[in-house]
NUKOL-563896 format. One record per residue (C-alpha): x, z, y; residue in one letter; residue number from 1. Coordinates in steps of 0.05 Angstrom, whole numbers, plus 5000, padded with zeros to 4 digits. Last residue first. Layout:
<sites>
<site X="X" Z="Z" Y="Y" residu="a" num="NUM"/>
...
</sites>
This chain:
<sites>
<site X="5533" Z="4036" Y="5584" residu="x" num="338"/>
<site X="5471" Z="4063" Y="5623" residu="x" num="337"/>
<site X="5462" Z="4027" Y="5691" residu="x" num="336"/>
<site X="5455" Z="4047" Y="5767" residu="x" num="335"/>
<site X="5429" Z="4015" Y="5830" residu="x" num="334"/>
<site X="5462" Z="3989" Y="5877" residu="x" num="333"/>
<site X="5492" Z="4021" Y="5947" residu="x" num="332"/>
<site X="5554" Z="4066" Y="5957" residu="x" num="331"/>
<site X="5535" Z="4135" Y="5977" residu="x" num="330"/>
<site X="5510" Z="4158" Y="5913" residu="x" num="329"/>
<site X="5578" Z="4147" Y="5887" residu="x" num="328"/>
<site X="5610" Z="4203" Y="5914" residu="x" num="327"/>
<site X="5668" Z="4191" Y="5966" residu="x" num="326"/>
<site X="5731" Z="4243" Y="5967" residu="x" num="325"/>
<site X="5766" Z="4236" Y="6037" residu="x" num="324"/>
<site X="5827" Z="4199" Y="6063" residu="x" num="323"/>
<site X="5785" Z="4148" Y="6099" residu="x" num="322"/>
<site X="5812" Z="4087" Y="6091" residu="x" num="321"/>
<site X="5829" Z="4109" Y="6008" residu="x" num="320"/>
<site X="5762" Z="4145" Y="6006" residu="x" num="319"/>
<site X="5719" Z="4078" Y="6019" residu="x" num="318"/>
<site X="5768" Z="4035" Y="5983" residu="x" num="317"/>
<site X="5755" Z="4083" Y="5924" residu="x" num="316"/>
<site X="5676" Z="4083" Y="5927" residu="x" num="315"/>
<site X="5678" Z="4001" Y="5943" residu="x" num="314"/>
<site X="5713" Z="4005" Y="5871" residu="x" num="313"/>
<site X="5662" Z="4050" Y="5840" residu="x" num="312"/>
<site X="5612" Z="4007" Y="5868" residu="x" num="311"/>
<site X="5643" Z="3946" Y="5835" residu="x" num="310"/>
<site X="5647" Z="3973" Y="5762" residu="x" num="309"/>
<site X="5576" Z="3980" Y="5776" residu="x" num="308"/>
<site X="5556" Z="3913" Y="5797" residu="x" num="307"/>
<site X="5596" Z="3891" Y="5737" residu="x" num="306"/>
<site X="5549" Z="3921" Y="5688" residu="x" num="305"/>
<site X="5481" Z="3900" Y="5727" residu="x" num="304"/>
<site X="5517" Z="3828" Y="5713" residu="x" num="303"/>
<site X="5513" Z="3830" Y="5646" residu="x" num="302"/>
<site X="5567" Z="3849" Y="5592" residu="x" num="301"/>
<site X="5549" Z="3841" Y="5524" residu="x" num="300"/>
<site X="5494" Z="3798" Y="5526" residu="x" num="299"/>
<site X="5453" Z="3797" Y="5464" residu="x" num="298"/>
<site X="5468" Z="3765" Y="5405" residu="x" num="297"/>
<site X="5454" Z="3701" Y="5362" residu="x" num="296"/>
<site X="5413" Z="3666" Y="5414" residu="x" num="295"/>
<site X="5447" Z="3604" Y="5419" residu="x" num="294"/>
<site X="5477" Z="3620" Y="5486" residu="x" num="293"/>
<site X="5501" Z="3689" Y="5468" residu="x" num="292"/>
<site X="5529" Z="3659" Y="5412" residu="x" num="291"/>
<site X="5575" Z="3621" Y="5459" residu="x" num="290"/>
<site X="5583" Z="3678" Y="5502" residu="x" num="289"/>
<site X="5609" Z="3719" Y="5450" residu="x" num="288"/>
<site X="5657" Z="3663" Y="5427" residu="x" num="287"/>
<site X="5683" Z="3663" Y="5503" residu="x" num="286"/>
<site X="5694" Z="3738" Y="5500" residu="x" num="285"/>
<site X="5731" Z="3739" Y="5435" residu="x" num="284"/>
<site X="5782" Z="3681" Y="5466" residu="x" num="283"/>
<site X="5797" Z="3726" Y="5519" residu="x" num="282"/>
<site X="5808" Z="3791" Y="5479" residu="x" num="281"/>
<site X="5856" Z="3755" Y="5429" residu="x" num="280"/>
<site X="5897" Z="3734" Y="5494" residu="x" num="279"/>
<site X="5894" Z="3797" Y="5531" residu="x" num="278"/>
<site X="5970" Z="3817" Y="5532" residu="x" num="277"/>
<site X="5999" Z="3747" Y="5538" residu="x" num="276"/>
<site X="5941" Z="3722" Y="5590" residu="x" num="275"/>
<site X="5946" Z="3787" Y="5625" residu="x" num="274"/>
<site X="6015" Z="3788" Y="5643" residu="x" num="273"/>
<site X="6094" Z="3798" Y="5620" residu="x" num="272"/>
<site X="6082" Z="3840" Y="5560" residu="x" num="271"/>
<site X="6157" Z="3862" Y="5541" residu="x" num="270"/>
<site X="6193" Z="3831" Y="5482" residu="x" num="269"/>
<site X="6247" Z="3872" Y="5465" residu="x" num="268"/>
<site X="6205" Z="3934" Y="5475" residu="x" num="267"/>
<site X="6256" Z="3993" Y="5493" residu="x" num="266"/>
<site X="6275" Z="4042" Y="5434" residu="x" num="265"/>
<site X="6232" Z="4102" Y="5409" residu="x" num="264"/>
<site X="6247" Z="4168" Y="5419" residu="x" num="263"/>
<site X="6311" Z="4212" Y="5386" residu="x" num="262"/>
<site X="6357" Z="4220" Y="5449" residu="x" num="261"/>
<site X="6290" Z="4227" Y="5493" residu="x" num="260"/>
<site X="6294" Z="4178" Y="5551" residu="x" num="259"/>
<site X="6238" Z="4132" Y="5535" residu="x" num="258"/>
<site X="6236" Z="4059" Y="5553" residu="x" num="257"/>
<site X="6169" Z="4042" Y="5570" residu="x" num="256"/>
<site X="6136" Z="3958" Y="5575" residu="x" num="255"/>
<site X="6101" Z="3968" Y="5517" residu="x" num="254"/>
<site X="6110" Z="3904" Y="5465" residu="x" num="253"/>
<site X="6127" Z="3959" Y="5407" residu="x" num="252"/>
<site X="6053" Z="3981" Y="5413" residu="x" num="251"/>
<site X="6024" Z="4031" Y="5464" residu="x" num="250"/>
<site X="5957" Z="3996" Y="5493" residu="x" num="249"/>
<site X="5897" Z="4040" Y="5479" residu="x" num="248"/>
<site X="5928" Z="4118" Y="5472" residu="x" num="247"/>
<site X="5884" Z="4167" Y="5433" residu="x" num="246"/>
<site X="5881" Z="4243" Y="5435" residu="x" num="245"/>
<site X="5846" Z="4306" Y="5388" residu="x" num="244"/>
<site X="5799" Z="4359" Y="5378" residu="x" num="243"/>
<site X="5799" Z="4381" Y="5452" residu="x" num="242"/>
<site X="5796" Z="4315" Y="5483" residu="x" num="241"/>
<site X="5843" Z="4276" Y="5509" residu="x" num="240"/>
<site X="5838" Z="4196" Y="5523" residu="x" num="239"/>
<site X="5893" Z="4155" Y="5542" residu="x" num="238"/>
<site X="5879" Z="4082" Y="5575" residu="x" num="237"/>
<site X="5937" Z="4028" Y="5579" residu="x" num="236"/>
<site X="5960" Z="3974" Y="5614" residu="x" num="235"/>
<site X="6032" Z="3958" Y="5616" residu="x" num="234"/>
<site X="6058" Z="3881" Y="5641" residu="x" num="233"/>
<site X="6135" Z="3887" Y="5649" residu="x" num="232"/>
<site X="6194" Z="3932" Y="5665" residu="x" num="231"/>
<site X="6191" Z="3911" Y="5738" residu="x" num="230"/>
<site X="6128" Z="3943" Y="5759" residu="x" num="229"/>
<site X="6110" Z="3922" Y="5827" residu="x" num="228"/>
<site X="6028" Z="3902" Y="5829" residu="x" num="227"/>
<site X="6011" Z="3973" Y="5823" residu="x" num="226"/>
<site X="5954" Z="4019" Y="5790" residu="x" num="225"/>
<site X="5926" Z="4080" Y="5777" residu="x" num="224"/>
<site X="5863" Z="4105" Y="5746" residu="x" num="223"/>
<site X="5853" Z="4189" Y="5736" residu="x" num="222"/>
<site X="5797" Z="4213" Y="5697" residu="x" num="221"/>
<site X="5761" Z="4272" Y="5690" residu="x" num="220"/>
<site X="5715" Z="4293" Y="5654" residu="x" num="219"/>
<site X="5647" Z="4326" Y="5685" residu="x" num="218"/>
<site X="5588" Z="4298" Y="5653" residu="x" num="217"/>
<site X="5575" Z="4252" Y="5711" residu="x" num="216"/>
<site X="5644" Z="4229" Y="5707" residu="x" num="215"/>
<site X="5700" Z="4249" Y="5767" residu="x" num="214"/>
<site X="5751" Z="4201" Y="5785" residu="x" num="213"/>
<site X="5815" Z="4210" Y="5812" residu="x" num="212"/>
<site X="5844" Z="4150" Y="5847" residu="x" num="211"/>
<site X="5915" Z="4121" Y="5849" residu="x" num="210"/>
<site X="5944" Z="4058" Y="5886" residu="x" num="209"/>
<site X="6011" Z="4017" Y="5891" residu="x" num="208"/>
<site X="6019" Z="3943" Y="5926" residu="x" num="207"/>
<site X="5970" Z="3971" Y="5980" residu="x" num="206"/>
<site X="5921" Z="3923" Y="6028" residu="x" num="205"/>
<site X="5912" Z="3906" Y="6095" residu="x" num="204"/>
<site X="5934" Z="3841" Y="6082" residu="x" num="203"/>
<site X="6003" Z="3852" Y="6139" residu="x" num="202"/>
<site X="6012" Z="3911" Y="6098" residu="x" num="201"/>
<site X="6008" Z="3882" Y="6036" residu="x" num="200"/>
<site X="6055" Z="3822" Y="6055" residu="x" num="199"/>
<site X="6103" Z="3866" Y="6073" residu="x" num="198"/>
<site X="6133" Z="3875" Y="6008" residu="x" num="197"/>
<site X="6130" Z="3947" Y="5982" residu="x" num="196"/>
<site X="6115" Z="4019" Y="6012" residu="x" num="195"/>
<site X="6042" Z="3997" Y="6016" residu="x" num="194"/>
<site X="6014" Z="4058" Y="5985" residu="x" num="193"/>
<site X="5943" Z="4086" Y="5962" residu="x" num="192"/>
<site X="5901" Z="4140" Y="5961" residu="x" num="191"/>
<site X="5832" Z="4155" Y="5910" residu="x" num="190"/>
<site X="5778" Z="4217" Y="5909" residu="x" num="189"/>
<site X="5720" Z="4191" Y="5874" residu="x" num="188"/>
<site X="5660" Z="4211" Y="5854" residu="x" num="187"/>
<site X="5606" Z="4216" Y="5799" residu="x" num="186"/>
<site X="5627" Z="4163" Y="5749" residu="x" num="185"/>
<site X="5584" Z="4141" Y="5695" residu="x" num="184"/>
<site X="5591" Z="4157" Y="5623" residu="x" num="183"/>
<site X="5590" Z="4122" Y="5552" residu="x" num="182"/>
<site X="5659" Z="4149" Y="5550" residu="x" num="181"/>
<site X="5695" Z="4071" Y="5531" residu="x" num="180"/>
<site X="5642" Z="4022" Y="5574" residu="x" num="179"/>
<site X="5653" Z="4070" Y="5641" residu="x" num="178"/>
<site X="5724" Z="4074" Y="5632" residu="x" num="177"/>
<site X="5722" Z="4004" Y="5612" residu="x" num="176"/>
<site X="5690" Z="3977" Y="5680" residu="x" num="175"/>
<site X="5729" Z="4030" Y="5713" residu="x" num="174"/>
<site X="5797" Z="4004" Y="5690" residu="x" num="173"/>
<site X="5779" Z="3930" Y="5702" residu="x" num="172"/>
<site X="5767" Z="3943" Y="5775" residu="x" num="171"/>
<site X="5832" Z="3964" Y="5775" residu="x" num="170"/>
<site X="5866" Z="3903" Y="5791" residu="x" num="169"/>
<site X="5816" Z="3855" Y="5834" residu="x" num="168"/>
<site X="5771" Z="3911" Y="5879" residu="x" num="167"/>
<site X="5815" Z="3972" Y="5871" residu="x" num="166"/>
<site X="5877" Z="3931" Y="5890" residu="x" num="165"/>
<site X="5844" Z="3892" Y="5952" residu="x" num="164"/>
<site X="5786" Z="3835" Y="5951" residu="x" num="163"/>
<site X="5837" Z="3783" Y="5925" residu="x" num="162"/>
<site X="5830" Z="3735" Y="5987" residu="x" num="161"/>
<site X="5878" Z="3765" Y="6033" residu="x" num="160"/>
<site X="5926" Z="3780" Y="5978" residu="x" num="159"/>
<site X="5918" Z="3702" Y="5960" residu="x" num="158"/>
<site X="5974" Z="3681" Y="6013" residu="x" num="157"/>
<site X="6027" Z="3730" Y="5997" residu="x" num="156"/>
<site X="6029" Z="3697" Y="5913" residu="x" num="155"/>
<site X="6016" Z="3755" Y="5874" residu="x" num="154"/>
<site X="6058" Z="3817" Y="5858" residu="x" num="153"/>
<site X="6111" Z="3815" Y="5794" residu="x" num="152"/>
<site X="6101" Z="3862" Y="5728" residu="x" num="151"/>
<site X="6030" Z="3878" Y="5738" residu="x" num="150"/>
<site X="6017" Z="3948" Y="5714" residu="x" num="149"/>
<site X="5945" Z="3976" Y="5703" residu="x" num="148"/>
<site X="5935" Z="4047" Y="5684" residu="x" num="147"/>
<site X="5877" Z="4089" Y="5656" residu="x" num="146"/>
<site X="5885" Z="4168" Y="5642" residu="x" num="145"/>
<site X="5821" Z="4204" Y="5615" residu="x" num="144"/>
<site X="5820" Z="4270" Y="5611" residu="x" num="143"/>
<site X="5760" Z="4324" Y="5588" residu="x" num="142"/>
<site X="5728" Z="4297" Y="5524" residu="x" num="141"/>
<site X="5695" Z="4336" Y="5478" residu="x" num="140"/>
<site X="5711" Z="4323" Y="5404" residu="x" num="139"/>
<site X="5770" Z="4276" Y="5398" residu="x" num="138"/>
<site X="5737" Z="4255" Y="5327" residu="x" num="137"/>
<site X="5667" Z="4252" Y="5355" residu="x" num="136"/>
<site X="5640" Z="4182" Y="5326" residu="x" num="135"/>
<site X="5633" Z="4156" Y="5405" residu="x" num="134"/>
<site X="5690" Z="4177" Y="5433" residu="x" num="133"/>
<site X="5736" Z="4145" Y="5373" residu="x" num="132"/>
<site X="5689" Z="4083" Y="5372" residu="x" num="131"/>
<site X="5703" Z="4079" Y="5449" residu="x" num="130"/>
<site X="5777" Z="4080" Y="5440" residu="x" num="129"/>
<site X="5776" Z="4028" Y="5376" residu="x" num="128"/>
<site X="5741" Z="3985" Y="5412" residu="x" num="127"/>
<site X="5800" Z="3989" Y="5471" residu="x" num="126"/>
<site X="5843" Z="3971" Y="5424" residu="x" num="125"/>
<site X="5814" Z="3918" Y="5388" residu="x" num="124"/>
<site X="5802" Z="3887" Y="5460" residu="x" num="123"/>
<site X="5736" Z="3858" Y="5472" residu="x" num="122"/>
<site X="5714" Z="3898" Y="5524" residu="x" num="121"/>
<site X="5777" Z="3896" Y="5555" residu="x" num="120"/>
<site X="5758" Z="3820" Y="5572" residu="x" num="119"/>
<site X="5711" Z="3839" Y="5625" residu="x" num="118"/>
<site X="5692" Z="3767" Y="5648" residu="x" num="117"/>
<site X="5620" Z="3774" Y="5665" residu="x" num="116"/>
<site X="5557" Z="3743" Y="5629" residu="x" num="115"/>
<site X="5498" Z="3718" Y="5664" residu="x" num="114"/>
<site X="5445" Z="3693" Y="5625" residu="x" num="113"/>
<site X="5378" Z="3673" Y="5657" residu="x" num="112"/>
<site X="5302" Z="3701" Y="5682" residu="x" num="111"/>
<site X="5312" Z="3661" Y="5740" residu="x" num="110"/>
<site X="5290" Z="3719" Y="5790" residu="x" num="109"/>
<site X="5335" Z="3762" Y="5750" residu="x" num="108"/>
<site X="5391" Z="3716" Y="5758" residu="x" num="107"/>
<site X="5375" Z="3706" Y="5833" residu="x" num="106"/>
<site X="5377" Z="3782" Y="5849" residu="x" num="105"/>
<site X="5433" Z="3781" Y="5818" residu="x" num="104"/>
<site X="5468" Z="3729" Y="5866" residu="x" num="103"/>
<site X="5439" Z="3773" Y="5921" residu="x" num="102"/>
<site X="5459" Z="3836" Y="5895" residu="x" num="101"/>
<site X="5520" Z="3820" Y="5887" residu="x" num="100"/>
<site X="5534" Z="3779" Y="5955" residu="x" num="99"/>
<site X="5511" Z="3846" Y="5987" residu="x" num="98"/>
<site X="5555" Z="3889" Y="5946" residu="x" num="97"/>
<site X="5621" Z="3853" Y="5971" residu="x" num="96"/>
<site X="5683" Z="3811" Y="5940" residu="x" num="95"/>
<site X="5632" Z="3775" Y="5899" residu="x" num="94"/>
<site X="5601" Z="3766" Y="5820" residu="x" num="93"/>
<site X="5675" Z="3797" Y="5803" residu="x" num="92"/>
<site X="5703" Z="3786" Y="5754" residu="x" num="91"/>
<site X="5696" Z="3713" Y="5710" residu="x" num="90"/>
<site X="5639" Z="3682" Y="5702" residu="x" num="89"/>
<site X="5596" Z="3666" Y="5636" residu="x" num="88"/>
<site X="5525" Z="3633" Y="5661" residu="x" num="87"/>
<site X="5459" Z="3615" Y="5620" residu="x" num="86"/>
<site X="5423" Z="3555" Y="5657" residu="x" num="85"/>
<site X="5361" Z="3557" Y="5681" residu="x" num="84"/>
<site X="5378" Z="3505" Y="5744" residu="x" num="83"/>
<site X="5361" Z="3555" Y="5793" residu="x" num="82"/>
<site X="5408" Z="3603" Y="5747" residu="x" num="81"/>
<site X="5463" Z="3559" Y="5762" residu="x" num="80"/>
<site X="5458" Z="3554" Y="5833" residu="x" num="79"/>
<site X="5458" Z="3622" Y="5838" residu="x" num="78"/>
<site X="5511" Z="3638" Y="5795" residu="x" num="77"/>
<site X="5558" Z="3571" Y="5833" residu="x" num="76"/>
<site X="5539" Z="3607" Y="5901" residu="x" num="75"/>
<site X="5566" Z="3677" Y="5882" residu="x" num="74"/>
<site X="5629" Z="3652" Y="5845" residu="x" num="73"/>
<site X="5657" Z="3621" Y="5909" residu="x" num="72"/>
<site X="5690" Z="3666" Y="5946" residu="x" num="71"/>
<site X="5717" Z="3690" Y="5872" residu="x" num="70"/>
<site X="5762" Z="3630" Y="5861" residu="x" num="69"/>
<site X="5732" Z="3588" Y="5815" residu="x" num="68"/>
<site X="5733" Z="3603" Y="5737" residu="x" num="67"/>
<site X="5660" Z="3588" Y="5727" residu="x" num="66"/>
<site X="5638" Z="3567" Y="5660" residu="x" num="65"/>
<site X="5562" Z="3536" Y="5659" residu="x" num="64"/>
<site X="5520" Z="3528" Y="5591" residu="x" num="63"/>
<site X="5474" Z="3476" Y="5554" residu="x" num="62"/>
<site X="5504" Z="3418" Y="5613" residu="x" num="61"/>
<site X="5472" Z="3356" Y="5635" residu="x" num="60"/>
<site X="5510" Z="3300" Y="5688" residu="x" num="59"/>
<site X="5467" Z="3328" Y="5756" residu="x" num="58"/>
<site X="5491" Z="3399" Y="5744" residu="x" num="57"/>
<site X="5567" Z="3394" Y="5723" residu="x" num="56"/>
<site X="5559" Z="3330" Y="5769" residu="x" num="55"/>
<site X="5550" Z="3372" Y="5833" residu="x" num="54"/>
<site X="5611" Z="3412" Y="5817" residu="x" num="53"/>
<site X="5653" Z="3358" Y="5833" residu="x" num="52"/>
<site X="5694" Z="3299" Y="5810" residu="x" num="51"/>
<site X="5683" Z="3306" Y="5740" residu="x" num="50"/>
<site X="5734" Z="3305" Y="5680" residu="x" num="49"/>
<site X="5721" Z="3289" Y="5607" residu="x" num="48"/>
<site X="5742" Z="3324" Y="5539" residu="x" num="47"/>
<site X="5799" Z="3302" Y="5502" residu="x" num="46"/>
<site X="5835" Z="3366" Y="5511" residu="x" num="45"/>
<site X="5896" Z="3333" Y="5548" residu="x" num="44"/>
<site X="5855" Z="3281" Y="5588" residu="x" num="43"/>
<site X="5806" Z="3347" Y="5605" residu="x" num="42"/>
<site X="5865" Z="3381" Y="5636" residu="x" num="41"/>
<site X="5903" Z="3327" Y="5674" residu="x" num="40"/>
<site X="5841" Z="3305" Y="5702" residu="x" num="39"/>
<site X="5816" Z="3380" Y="5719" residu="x" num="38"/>
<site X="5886" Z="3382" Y="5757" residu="x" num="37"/>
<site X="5870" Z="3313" Y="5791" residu="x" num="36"/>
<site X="5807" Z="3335" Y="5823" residu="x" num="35"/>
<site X="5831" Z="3404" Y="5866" residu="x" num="34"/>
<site X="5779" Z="3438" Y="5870" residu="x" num="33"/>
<site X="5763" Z="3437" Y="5797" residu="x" num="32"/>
<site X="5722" Z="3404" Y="5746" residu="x" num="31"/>
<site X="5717" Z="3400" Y="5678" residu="x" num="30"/>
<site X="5657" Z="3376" Y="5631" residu="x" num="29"/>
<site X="5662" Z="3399" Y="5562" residu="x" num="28"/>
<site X="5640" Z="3371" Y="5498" residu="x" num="27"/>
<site X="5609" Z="3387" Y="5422" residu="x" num="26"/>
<site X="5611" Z="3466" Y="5429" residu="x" num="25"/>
<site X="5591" Z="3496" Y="5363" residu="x" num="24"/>
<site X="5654" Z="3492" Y="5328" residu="x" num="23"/>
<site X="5699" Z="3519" Y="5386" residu="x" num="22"/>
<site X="5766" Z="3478" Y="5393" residu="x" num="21"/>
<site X="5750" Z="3456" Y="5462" residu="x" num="20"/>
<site X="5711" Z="3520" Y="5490" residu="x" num="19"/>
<site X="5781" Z="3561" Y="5474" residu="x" num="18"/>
<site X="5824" Z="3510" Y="5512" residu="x" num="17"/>
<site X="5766" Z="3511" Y="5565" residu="x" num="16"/>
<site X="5779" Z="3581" Y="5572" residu="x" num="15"/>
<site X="5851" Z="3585" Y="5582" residu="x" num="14"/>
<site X="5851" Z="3528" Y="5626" residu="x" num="13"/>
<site X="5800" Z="3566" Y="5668" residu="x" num="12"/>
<site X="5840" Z="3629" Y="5663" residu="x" num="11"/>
<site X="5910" Z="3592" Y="5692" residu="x" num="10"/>
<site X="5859" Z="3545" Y="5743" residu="x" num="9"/>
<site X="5813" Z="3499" Y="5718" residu="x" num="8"/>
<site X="5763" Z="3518" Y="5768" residu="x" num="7"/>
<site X="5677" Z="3506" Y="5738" residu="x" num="6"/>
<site X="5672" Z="3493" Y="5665" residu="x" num="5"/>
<site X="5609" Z="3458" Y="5644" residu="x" num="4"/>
<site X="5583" Z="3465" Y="5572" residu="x" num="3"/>
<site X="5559" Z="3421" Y="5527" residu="x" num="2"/>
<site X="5529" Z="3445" Y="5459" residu="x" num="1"/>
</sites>
């Protein structure tokens, strides 16, 4: 198998390391935006270097990779599933629901693969979360509590490209909220602050945000989120029900430091970021797609799937600008069982 990795950025480096020592892929073909970086990739994998996307096409690929930044990850689906060729891609298909539905529009009409880049899915800890929902043992469920923590903010001049907190960060919480409960959410109520650097308010954006959600059978669920939390890189999900409660993401690399004379002592080794925390997840999600491609399972995480996860975050923007609780039926795109 060949496959065609698109941006060789942090993730795509992380994913063509993955693709490279996979027993079923035979080659790669890298490319980036910037030429020499795929270069000095592929000459370090072995694996060979393109000048531009055009060759990932015209050269022959089984599979296409993109890792782009997301202004582009619309354009490379689409041209993609012209070309009938099955498609992983990191969140999000676009920044807005039109460019969504469009590029999903062409997968359909292509009758192809698209797989999104929801690592959580493949998490042991978030499994074990949706197993524990799904068997019963917390009985009925009636909180949920998701949190994402970045340890230091992103670079000032890719704020303005990001899509916004609810859009990059916790768009990952309400794609596993929704993939965890089974459930879909009903509305939102969410806020935000840019008390931080100014480089969020000059964006438009908040460094800190918060949004209650409301699921279709009634739970509810709060997500939060900031891109200033010193301690370290925390994400974790708690789930309450009235039998019993699980927490996805305390271990002794949790960024906490409790102030009860007999509670546990501070992590020595903090998570720092996603690639450290997620690292097991990432490398499950690229095997997936790989079998995906040779037909050994089905998809598990299309692009109908990430549309959603998207609404919900176009439903918190919505009520964060204009301080008032948003229900999903007023953001467009259909909707999809878990």
């Amino acid at each position: 198998m060949r496959i065609g990795v698109i941006g060789t950025g942090r993730i795509g480096t992380l994913h063509a390391r993955t693709l490279s020592r996979h027993r079923e892929v035979g080659s790669l073909i890298l490319t980036d935006a910037e030429p020499a970086r795929a270069q000095e990739l592929a000459h370090r994998l072995g694996e060979t270097a393109a000048p531009g996307v055009d060759e990932i096409f015209r050269w022959g690929v089984d599979a296409v990779v993109i890792t782009t930044a997301t202004a582009a990850h619309a354009e490379y689906i689409g041209r993609a599933a012209r070309s009938g060729l099955p498609v992983f891609c990191e969140k999000p298909i676009a920044l807005d629901l039109p460019g969504t539905l469009l590029a999903l529009a062409e997968v359909e009409t292509a009758g192809t693969v698209l797989q999104m880049g929801f690592q959580r899915r493949f998490d042991a800890g978030y499994a074990g979360a949706r197993e524990a929902v799904r068997d019963g043992r917390l009985g009925r469920l009636h909180t949920v509590r998701a949190m994402t923590c970045d340890q230091s903010p992103p670079p000032a001049a890719w704020l303005p490209l990001s899509g916004g907190l609810f859009r990059d960060t916790l768009i990952h919480d309400f794609d596993v909220l929704r993939w965890v409960t089974g459930r879909e959410v009903a509305d939102v109520y969410a806020t935000g602050s840019d008390g931080g650097p100014a480089m969020f308010r000059e964006a438009g954006d908040v460094d800190t945000g918060a949004a209650l959600l409301t699921l279709d059978d009634g739970t509810l669920a709060t997500a939060s989120a900031t891109r200033l939390n010193g301690a370290g890189y925390d994400v974790r999900m708690e789930l309450a029900g009235e039998r019993d409660t699980v927490v996805v993401g305390l271990d002794d690399r949790t960024p906490l430091a409790s102030t009860e004379p007999s509670g546990p002592p501070p992590a020595d080794k903090p998570w720092t970021g996603f690639l450290d925390r997620f690292g097991p997840a990432y490398e499950a999600e690229l095997n997936a797609f790989v079998e995906v491609v040779r037909g050994e399972r089905a998809n598990p995480c299309d692009g109908r799937e990430a549309l959603q996860a998207l609404r919900i975050a176009e439903a918190c923007e919505r009520s964060r600008r204009e301080h008032r609780p948003v229900p999903l039926t007023e953001i467009p795109g259909s909707t999809a069982s878990s």
